[in-house]
C-alpha positions as CSV (number, residue, x, y, z in Angstrom):
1,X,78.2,126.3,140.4
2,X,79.0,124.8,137.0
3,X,76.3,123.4,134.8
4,X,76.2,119.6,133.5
5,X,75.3,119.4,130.3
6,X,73.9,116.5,129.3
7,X,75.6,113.6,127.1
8,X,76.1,113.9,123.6
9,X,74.4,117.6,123.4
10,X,76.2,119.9,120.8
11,X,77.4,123.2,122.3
12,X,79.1,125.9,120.4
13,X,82.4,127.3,121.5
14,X,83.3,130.9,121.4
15,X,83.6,130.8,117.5
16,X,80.3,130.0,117.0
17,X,82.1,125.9,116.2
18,X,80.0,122.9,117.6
19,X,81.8,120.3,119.8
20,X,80.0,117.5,121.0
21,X,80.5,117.2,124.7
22,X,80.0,114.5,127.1
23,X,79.9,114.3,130.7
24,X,81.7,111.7,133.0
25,X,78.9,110.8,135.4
26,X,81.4,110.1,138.4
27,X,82.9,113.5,138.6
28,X,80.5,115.8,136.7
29,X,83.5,117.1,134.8
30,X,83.1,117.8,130.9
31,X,85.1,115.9,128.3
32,X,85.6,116.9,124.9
33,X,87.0,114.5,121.7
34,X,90.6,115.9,121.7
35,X,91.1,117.9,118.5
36,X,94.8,117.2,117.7
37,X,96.8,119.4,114.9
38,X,98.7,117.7,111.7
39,X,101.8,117.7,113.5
40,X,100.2,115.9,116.0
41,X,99.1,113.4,113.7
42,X,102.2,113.1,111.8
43,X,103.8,112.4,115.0
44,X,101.5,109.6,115.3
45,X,101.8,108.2,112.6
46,X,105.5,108.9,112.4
47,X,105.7,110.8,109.0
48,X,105.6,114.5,108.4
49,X,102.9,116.8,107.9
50,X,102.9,117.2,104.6
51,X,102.2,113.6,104.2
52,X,98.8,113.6,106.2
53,X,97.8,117.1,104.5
54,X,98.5,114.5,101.3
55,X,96.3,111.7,102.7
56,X,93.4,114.5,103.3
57,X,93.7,115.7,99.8
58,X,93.7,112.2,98.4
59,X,90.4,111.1,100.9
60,X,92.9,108.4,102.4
61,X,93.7,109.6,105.8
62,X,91.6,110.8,108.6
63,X,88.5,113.2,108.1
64,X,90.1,116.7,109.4
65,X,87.9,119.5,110.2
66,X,89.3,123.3,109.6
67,X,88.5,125.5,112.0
68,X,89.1,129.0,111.4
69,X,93.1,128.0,109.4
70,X,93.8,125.4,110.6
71,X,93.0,121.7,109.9
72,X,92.0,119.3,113.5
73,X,91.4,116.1,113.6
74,X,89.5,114.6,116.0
75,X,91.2,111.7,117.9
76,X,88.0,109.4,117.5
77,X,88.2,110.0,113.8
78,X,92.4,108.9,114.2
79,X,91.3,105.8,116.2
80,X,88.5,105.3,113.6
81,X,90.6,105.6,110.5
82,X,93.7,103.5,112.2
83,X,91.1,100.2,113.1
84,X,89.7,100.7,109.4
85,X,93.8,100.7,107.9
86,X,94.5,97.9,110.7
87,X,91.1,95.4,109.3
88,X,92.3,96.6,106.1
89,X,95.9,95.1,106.4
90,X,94.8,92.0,108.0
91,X,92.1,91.0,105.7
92,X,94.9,91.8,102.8
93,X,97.4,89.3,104.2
């Protein structure tokens, strides 16, 4: 039988990495923040990679996280950073 862990408790994944985890209370099912890749991203966005790896260096894109080589990006911290660039544009115009 498979243990519920309760919401917002850290756990660490088989690297030793913390991933916040949160339960849906209907089904008992675990659901993590979706780490996406900067391809992902870029796909988003619709610019290359090499763009958002600029917009990390620069501190104007989305907070990534490396994990082992490679740079994720949680998609709370996408959604985050895109309604901050959104309020950003409309209180420019």
């Amino acid at each position: 039988m498979a243990r519920a862990i309760p919401v917002g408790v850290e756990r660490q994944d088989r690297r030793g990495t913390a991933q916040k985890m949160q339960v849906d209370g209907d089904m008992g099912r675990e659901q993590e923040d979706p780490y996406k890749t900067t391809k992902e991203v870029a796909a988003r966005f619709r610019t290359s990679p090499s763009t958002v790896r600029y917009w990390r260096y620069a501190g104007i894109g989305p907070r990534g996280v490396k994990i082992g080589t490679k740079v994720l990006y949680r998609e709370s911290e996408i959604r985050r950073w895109e309604q901050e660039r959104e309020a950003a544009e409309s209180g420019a115009a």
